[in-house]
N, C-alpha and C positions, 0 to 999 in steps of 0.2 A: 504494500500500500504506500503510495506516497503521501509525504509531509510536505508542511513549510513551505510551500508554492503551490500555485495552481497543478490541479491531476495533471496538468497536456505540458508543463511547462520544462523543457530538458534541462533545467537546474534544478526541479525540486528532488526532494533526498526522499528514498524507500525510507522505512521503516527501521529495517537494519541498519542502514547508513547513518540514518540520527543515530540509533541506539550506540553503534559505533563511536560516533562524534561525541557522546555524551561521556561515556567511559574513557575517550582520551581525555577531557577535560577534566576527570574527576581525578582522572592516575598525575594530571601534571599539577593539579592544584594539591593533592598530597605530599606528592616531592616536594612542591614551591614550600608546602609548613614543615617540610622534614628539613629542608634542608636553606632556608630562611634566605631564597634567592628563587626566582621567576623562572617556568618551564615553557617552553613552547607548545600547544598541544594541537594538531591538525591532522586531518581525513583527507584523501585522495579518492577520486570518485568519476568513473569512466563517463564521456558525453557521445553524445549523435558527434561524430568525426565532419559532418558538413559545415557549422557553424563558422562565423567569422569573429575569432576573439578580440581583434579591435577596434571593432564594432558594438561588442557586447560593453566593454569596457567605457570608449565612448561615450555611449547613450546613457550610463548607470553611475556614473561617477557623481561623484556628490561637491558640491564645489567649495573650492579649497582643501581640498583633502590630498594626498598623492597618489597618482598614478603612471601607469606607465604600460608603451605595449611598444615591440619589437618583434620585424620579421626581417626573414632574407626569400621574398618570394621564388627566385629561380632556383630555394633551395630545401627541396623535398616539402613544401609546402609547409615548413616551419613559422609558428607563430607562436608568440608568449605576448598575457595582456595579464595587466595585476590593477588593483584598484585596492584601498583603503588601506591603514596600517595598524599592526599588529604591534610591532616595535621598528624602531629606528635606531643605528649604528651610525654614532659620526666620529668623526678623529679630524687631527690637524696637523699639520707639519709634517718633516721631514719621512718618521715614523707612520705616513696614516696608514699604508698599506696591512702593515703587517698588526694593527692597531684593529683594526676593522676584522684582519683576519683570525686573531686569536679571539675576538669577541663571538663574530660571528661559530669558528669551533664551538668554544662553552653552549653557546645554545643547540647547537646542531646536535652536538654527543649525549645531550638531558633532552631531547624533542620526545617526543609522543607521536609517533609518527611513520609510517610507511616509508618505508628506503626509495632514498632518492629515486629518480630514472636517469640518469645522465643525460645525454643528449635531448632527452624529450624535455625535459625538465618540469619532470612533475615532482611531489610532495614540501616541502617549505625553500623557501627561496628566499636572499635578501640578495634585491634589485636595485640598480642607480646608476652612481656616477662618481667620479674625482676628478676635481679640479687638476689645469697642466700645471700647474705650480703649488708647489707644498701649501702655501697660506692664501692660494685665490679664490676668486669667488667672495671678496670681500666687497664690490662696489654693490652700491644699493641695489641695482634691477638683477643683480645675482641673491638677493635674497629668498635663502629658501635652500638653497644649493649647498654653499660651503665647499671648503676644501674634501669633505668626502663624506659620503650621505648612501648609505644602504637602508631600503625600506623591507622588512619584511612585510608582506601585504598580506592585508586581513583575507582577501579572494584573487586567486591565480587563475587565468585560464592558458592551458598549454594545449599544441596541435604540431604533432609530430609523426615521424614515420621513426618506426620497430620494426626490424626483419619484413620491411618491403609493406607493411600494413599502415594505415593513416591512424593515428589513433590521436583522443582528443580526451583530457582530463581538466578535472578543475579539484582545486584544493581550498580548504577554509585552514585558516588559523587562527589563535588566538595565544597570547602571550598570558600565563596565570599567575598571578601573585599572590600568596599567601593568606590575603585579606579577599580574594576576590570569591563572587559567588555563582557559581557553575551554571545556575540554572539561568542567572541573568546572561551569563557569558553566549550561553547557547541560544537563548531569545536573542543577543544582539546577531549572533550568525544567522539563524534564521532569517531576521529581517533582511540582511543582506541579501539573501539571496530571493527573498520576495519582489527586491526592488531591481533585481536585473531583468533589463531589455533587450532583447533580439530583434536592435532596429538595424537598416543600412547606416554605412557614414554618410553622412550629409556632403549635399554636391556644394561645389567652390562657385558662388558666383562669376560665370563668364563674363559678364560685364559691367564690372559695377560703378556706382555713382557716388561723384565724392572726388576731392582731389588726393592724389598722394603725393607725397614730396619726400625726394630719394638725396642723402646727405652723408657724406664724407665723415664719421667722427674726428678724423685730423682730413687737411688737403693730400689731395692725392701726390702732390709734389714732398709732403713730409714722406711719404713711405720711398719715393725716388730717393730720397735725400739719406734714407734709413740705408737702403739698398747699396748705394754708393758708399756709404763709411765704413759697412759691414766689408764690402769689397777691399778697402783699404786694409779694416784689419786682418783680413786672411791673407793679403797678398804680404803683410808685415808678419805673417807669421803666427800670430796669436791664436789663429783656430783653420781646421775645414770646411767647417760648414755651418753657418747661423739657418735655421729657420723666423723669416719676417713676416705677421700678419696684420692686417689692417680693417675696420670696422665701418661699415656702411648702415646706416640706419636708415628705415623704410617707415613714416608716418603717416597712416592712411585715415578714412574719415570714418572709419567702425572698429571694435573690438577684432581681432583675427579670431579667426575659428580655426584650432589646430588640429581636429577631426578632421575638417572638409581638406582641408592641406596636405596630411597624413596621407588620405585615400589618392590624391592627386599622386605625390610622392612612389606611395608605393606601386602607382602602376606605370609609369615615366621609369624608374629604377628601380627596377626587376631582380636588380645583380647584389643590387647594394642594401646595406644593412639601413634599415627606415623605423627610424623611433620616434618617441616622443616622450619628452620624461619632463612632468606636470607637478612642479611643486608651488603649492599657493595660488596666487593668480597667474602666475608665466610657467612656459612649458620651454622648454630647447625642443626642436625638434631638427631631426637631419635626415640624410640619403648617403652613408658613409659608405666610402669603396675600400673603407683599409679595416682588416681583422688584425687585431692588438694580440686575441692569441685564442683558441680552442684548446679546454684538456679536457678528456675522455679517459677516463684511469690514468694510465702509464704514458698517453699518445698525445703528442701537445703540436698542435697546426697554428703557423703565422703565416703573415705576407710584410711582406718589404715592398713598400709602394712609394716610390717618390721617382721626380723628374715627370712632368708634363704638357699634352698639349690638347688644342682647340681640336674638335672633328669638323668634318665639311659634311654636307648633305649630297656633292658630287664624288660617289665610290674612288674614282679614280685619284680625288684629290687626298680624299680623307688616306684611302691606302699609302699615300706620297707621304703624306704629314706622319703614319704612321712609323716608314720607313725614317724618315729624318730623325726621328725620336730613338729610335734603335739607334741609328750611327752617331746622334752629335757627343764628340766627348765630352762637352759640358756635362750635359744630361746623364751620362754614362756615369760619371764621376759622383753625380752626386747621385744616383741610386747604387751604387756599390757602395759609399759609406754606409749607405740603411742597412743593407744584406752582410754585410762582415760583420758588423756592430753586432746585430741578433744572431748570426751561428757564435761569435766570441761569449756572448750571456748564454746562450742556451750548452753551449760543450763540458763545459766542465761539471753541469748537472746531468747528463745524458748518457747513455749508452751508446747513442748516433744522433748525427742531425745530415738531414738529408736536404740538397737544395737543387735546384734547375741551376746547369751549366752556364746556360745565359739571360740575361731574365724577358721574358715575352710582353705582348702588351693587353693592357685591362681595359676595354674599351667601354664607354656607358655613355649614357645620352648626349652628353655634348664635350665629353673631353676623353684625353686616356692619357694612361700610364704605364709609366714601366713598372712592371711586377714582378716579382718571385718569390716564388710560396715555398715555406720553410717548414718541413715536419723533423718533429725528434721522438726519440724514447726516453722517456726521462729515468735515469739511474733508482732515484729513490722518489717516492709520493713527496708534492712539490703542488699545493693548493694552488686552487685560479687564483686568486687574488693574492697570495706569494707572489707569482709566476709574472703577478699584470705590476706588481710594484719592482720587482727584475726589470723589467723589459721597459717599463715609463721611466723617461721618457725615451721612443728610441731616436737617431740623427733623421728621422722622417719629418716629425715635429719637433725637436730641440735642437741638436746640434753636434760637432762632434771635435775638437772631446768637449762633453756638457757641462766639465765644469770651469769652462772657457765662458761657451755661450751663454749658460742660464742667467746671469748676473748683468748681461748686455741687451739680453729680447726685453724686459718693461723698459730699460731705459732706449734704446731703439725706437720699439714700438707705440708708448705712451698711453697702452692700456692694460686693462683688464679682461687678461683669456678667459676666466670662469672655468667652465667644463669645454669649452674650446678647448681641441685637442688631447684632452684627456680621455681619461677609459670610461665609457658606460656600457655595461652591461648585466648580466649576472652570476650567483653562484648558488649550488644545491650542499645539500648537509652531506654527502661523499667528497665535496671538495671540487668538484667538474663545474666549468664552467663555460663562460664567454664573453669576450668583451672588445668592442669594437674602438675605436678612435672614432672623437665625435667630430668630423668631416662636416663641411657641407652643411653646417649647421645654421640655425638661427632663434635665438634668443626672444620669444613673444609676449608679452605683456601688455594687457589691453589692447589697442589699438598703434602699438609700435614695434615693430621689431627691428634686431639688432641682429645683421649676418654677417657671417668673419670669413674671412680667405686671407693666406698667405702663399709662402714659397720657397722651396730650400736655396739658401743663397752658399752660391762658391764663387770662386777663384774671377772665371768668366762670365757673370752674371753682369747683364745687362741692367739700371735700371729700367727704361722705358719696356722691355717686353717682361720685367718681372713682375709692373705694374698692369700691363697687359693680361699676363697668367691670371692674375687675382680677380681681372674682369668676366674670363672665361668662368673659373670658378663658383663664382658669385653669381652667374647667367645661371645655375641649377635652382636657387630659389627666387630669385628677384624677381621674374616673369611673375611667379604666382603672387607675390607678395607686394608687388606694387603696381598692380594692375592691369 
């Protein structure tokens, strides 16, 4: 018999399933008085595999709360959508990674709860983000964010492929503390899941009314200006590589709507990682082409993505442009420092690391890249978010050696990255995870957003065509975002 929803509704819970959910709350809220510290307690629970979970999420989110949904559509039809919070994990500084990852452990190893899935990513999960720089994410429109913010969320929806099958789960949780009372806990779950909606995302107004006014946060001759000095100091010796990026702000005559965006997003780029991560009133959302890093037990998958250019809409051209990009050694130079940088981190934890001889190119809607995808085995268990505080920042977005550049990009660049450039993504209580570089991003609050592009500067860096790249870059969301 079903509970707690409508009979016909594929979120309500049988019978069993509460009964279930009611006995992990009672086992975590025991521990929590035995042992005078909070358990996590959560049920995993199989859905109709059709559904769209960013969708669901969407339409049921409750405003100002945190949410978050994440797909890579051309990739086995992968989707992860989460809405409300259970608890939150935040740290700062130097330390946050591994800050977040010892916290996150303690709760994972006392859960009440179904073993992970790995890849699928079903049973308790804490979701987000980390700022590119140990202490950012401090200007006001990054409030909410912080240097590093994992949400465990009150309801997950995951949709993933198992041994060649689609499968589609969704998880409640709830964080129990010693004072707390099961039965309220479990009517607050319930309600949750009475208030989800299996609407579409809402469509993006084609043509809308209202002026928008599209503004440089510095002139675009300061970033020339950044480009050329950075030039100076490499060629003085001081570093290989700065990465420089620069901030364009989009103010339109309405709130943005990060759903209709989203669904835009995800069907334009197919390839790339498409989220949206909703804290307070502003959400970042992006179309990321660079994975930070995938582990699967023992199997840890990256990409080394830097050096870029514009595509053409004429085959013939676009194939030319591709070809240039292979051959220029500027270009060449600066995606080899990405790709050595991450086999030198990942080897000495590994059994192997395995890479592409030369690196090939990653083509997506209106740009591409050189790419090389890097798999290892790792020697000893080596958590995601270990793995993603290793590898942040790599010479992709930072620089090389980074402790040249990190001290020169705010003073360069003259802002605040936020989660620009940094990891979002997630991790399960086995420690597997994924997390993307946040790419192609833009920053939405009310009726303003805030998109970022930059560009690995070397040796032979132009300014004029570096400032150029950031336009191509920044062509991924501006169409949508300023009308």
């Amino acid at each position: 018999m079903r509970t707690a929803a409508a009979a016909d509704s594929p979120f309500a819970l049988h019978d069993a399933e509460r009964e279930r959910l009611s006995r992990r709350l009672a086992g975590a809220l025991a521990a929590a008085r035995s042992t005078g510290r909070a358990h996590l307690a959560s049920i995993t629970v199989a859905l109709p595999s059709g559904g769209d979970p960013a969708a669901v999420v969407c339409a049921s989110r409750r405003a100002g709360e945190p949410w978050f949904v994440l797909e890579q559509p051309e990739r086995g039809s992968r989707a992860l959508a989460a809405v409300g919070e259970a608890v939150e994990l935040r740290a700062s500084g130097a330390g946050r990674f591994s800050a977040l990852a010892a916290r996150w452990r303690e709760l994972a190893a006392d859960a009440f709860a179904e073993p992970s899935g790995g890849s699928h990513a079903a049973g308790p999960l804490a979701l987000g983000g980390l700022s590119f720089a140990p202490d950012g994410a401090q200007s006001p429109h990054w409030r909410g964010f912080g240097p590093a913010s994992l949400v465990v969320p009150e309801l997950s929806l995951a949709r993933g492929e198992r041994g060649g099958e689609l499968l589609a789960t969704m998880t409640l949780t709830a964080l129990m503390q010693p004072d707390d009372d099961p039965d309220r806990v479990l009517e607050r779950l319930l309600e949750r899941l009475e208030g989800l909606r299996a609407e579409p995302l809402p469509l993006l107004d084609p043509s809308p009314t209202g002026r928008f006014e599209v503004i440089s946060a510095m002139p675009p001759e300061h970033y020339e200006q950044a480009v050329a000095r950075a030039v100076e100091l490499i060629r003085a010796g001081r570093m290989r590589k700065i990465v420089l990026s620069r901030e364009v702000q989009v103010h339109a005559p309405r709130a943005y709507d990060p759903a209709a965006i989203f669904g835009v997003l995800r069907d334009e780029f197919p390839s790339c990682f498409v989220f949206c991560a909703g804290r307070g009133d502003s959400t970042l959302i992006a179309a990321s082409p660079e994975l930070l890093l995938r582990r699967e037990g023992q199997r840890v998958s990256t990409l080394a993505l830097a050096a870029s250019s514009r595509r053409s809409a004429d085959p013939a051209v676009d194939a030319h442009l591709g070809e240039q990009l292979l051959r220029d050694p500027s270009y060449r130079e600066e995606h080899a420092i990405v790709a050595r940088r991450i086999e030198r981190m990942l080897r000495p934890h590994s059994v192997w690391v395995a890479s592409a001889p030369e690196p090939e190119l990653a083509r997506i809607a209106n740009i591409q890249h050189l790419a090389t995808p890097i798999r290892a085995q790792l020697a000893a268990p080596i958590e995601a978010l270990e793995l993603a505080g290793l590898m942040h920042p790599t010479p992709a977005v930072g620089g090389e050696p980074l402790s040249a550049a990190a001290p020169l990009i705010p003073a360069l660049e003259g802002l605040d990255r936020g989660w620009y450039l940094g990891p979002v993504g997630w991790t399960d209580t086995a420690g597997d995870g994924e997390f993307c570089v946040a790419l192609r991003c833009a920053l939405l609050s009310g009726a303003v957003a805030r998109c970022y592009a930059g560009g690995g500067i070397v040796r032979d860096s132009v300014p004029e065509r570096e400032l150029a790249e950031t336009e191509v870059k920044l062509a991924a969301l501006l169409p949508l975002l300023a009308g």
